[in-house]
KOLDREN-23450 format. One record per residue (C-alpha): y, x, z; residue in three letters. Coordinates in steps of 0.25 Angstrom, whole numbers, plus 2048, in hexadecimal, padded with zeros to 3 digits. Layout:
BEGIN
YXZAla;...
This chain:
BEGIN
800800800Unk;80E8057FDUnk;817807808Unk;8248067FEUnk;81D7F77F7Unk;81E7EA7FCUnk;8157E5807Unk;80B7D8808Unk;8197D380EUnk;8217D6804Unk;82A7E080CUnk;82C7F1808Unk;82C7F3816Unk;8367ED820Unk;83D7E7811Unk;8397DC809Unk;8327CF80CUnk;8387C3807Unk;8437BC80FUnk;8457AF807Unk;84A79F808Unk;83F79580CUnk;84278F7FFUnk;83D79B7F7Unk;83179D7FFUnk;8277987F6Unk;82E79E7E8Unk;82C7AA7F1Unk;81F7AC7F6Unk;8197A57E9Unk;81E7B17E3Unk;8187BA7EEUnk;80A7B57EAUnk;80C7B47DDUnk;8137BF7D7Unk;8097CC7DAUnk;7FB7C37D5Unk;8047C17C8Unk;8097CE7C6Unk;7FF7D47C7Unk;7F57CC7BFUnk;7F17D17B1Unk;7F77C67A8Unk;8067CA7B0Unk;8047D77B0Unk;8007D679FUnk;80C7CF79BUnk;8167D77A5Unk;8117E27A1Unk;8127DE791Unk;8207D9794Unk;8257E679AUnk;81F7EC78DUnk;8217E6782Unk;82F7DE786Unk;8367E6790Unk;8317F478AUnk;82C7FB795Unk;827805798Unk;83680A798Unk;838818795Unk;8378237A0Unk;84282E79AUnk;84483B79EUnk;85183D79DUnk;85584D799Unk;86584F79BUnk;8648487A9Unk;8568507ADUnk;85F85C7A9Unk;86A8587B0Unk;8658557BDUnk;85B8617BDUnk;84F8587BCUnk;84584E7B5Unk;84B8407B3Unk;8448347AFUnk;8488277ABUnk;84381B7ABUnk;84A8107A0Unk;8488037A6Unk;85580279FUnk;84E801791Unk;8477F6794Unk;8487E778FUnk;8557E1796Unk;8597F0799Unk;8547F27A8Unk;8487F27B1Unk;84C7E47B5Unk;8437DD7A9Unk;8357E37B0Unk;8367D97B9Unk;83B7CE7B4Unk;8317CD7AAUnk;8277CE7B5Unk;82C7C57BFUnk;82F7BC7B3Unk;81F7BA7B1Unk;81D7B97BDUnk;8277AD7BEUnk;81F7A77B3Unk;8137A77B9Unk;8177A17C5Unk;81C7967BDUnk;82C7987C1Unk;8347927B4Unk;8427957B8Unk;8487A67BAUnk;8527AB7C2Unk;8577BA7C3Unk;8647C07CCUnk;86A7CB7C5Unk;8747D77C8Unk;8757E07BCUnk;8707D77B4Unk;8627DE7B0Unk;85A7D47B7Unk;8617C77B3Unk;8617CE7A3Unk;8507D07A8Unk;84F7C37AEUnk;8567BC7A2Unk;84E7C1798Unk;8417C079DUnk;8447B179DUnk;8457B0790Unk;8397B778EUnk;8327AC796Unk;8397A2794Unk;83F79E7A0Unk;84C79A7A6Unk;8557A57ADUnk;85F7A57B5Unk;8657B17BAUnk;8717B37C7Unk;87B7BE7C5Unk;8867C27D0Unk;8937BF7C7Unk;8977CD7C9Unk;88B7D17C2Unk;88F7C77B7Unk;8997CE7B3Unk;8977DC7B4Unk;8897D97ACUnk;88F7D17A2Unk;8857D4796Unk;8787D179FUnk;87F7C37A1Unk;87F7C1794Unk;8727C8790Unk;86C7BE79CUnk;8727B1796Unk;86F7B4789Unk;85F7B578EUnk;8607A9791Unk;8647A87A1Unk;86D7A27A9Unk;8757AC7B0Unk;87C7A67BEUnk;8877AE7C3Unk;8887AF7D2Unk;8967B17D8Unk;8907B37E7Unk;8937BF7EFUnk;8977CA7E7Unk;8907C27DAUnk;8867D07D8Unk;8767D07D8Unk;8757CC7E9Unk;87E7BF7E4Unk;8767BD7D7Unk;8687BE7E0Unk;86C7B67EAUnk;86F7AB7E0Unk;8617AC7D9Unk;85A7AA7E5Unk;86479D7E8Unk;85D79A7DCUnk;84F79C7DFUnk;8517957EBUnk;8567877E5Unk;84B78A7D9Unk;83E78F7DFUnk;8357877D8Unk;83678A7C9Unk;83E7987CCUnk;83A7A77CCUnk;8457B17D1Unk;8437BC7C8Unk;8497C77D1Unk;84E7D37CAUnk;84D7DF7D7Unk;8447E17E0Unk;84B7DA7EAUnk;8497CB7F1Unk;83D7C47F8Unk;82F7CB7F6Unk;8287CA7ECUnk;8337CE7E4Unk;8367DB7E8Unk;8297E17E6Unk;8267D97D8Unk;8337DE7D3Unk;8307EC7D7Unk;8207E87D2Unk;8267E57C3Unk;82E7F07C3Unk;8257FA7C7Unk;8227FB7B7Unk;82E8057B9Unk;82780E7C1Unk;81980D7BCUnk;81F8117AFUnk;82681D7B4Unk;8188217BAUnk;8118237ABUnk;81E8287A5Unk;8208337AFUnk;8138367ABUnk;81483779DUnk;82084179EUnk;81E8487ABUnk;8108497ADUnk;8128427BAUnk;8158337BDUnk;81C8377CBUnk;82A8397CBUnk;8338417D5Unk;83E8367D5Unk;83F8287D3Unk;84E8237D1Unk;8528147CFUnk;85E80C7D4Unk;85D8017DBUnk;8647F57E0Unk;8597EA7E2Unk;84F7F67DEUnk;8477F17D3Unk;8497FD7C8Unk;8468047D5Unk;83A7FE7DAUnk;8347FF7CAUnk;83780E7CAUnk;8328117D7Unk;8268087D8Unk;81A80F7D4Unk;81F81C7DDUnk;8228157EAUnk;81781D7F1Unk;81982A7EBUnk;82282F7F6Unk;82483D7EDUnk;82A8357E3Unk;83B8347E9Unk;8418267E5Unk;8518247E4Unk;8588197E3Unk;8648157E0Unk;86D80A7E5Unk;87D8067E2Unk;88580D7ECUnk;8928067E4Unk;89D80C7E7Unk;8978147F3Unk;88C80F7FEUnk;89880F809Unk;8A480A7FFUnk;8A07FB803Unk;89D7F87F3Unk;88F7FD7F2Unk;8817F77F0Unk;87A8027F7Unk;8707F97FFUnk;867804804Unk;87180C809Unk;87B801810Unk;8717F6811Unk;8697F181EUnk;85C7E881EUnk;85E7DB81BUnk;8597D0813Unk;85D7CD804Unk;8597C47F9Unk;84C7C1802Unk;8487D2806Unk;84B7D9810Unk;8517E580CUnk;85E7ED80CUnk;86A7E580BUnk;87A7E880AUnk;87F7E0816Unk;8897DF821Unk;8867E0831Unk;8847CF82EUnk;87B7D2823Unk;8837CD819Unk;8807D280BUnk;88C7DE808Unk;88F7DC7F9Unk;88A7E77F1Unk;8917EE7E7Unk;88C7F77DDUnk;8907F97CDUnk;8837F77C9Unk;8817E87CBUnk;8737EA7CAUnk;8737F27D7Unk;87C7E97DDUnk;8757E27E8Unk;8767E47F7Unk;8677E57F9Unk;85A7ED7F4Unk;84C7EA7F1Unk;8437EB7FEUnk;83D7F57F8Unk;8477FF7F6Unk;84B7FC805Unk;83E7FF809Unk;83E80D800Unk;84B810806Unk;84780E815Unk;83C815813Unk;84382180CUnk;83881F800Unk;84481E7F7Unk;8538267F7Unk;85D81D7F5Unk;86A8227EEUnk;87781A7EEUnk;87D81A7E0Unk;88C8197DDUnk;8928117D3Unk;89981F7CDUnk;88C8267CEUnk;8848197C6Unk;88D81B7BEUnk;8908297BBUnk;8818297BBUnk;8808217AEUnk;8898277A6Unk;8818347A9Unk;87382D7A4Unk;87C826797Unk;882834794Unk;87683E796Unk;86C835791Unk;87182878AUnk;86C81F792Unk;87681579AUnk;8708107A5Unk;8738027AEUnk;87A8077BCUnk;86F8027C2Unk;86780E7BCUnk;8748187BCUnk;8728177CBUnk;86481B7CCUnk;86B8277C1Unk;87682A7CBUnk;86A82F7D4Unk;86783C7CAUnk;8768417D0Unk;8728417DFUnk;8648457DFUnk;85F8547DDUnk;8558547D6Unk;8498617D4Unk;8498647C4Unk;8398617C5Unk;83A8547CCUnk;8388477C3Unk;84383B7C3Unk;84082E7BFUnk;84E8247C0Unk;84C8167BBUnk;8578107B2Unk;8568037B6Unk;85F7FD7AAUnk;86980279EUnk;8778007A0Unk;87A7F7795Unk;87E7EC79EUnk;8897F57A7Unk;8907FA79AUnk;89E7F27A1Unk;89D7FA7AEUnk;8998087A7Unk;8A580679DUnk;8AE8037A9Unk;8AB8117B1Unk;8AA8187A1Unk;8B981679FUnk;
């Protein structure tokens, strides 16, 4: 048994579990007896695995990239889960818990989103199947991913801005659950992190784990070995993360860093540094890290990346973190963003700033010229042209 998985109880250990309305009880536990006999069955797992082939275009290439291996002394990988269908990492589940849906006979979707990669995922995996979509987005995230709007509602979904709180991804996810709650019935709540009541942390972790068992052969193919020195991912509600890093939990020789949104520092007051500020609390139905006050209110988070703007973390990164399985690094927005110019410069690749975070970590680690770097990017940077071109002037 793992010590970094999820237990029988659903918990990574003191974090998890699922703290949720008596309303949504049955949605819930349904799902907690349904979702592993499914996806683990051969006819799910022979359509997933088709989908993820022939429709999303994995396995997504594992590139060594030579100017930054040369430029920070070492060997860097990475992983493009920016060149997949929809241009992010997000679609892996989706189309997962999408089937999964279908087969518990749920007609009606609904998705929260921050950056928009999960509601773009969500959206297009409905009108794959067929089904109706309805995805919540803080109205500050309306605006600053204006183009996943449209690409959303031209797919077919209902996009529902929400003008709560600081109208981000918190906002966005507490409306979807609103939601769930005045729809259980016909309603499956695709969530796009691994965050919320268990199951879903582990089955989003579990579908995206396809990151990590790539990384495993390709490693292989090109090095010889399939055990890297470093993993790097950023992380926000930590799925990138929990995909990258899945497969090598248990390999304590292997380092893992992570990287969350320090804003505009983790002391300024306009952060989303969760595992550095945060304190244990429950949040969207886990118990994790959350940004709060001394009354436990949520403390709005701030972060350039609206994809990392949350006030939370999934329970398992908490877990990593307490236990020091996992270095997490607090990522600027300069350094996101000087970060990616670097990556569009040296190697013509423009990354999302969810990913220029996890770049940002190659400026603060030193690394041995024979150690062997494996950094996910999450998603391509097609969708943050606006705020690019704003600091580019």
């Amino acid at each position: 048994m793992s010590k970094y998985k999820v237990n029988k109880d659903g918990y990574y250990g003191e974090f998890g579990g699922a703290y949720i309305p008596e309303i949504l009880h049955k949605c819930v536990t349904d799902l907690q007896q349904c979702y592993a006999q499914i996806i683990d069955s051969v006819d799910f797992q022979e359509e997933y695995k088709y989908l993820l082939k022939q429709y999303v275009g994995r396995p997504s290439p594992l590139y060594r990239s030579e100017r930054l291996s040369k430029l920070y002394n070492t060997h860097i990988y990475l992983k493009r889960e920016d060149l997949n269908h929809t241009g992010a990492h997000k679609i892996n589940n989706a189309i997962g818990q999408i089937l999964l849906a279908r087969r518990m006979g749920k007609t009606r979707i609904i998705a929260e989103t921050g950056a928009g990669q999960h509601g773009v995922a969500t959206a297009t995996v409905c009108a794959l199947m067929n089904m109706e979509c309805i995805v919540y987005m803080g109205k500050t995230d309306v605006e600053r991913q204006s183009i996943n709007v449209e690409k959303m509602k031209l797919l077919g979904a209902t996009v529902v801005p929400v003008l709560s709180g600081n109208m981000t991804l918190k906002d966005a996810t507490n409306e979807a659950i609103r939601d769930w709650c005045s729809n259980p019935k016909d309603t499956f709540y695709i969530i796009g992190s691994t965050v919320g009541p268990h199951p879903y942390p582990e089955m989003v972790a579990k579908l995206q784990s396809v990151i990590s068992e790539e990384i495993k052969f390709q490693l292989m193919e090109q090095t010889g070995s399939s055990q890297p020195n470093y993993l790097i991912a950023c992380v926000g509600g930590g799925s990138n993360a929990a995909g990258t890093i899945y497969h090598y939990l248990d390999d304590d020789n292997i380092k893992i860093i992570l990287a969350e949104a320090a804003g505009k520092g983790v002391d300024s007051g306009e952060t989303a540094a969760t595992i550095h500020i945060g304190k244990k609390g429950i949040l969207h139905g886990s118990k994790t890290y959350v940004m709060q006050d001394e009354d436990g209110q949520i403390i709005e988070p701030y972060s350039i990346s609206a994809g990392l703007d949350y006030p939370g973390v999934g329970p398992m990164h908490a877990n990593l973190a307490a236990t020091k399985r996992a270095q997490v690094l607090a990522i600027t927005d300069d350094e996101a963003i000087s970060a990616a110019f670097l990556l569009t410069r040296m190697e013509g690749i423009i990354p999302a700033i969810e990913s220029s975070h996890a770049l940002a970590v190659l400026e603060r680690v030193k690394f041995c010229p024979s150690d062997v770097v494996v950094l996910t990017l999450s998603g391509r940077g097609d969708k943050d042209m606006d705020t690019y071109l704003s600091y580019n002037k």
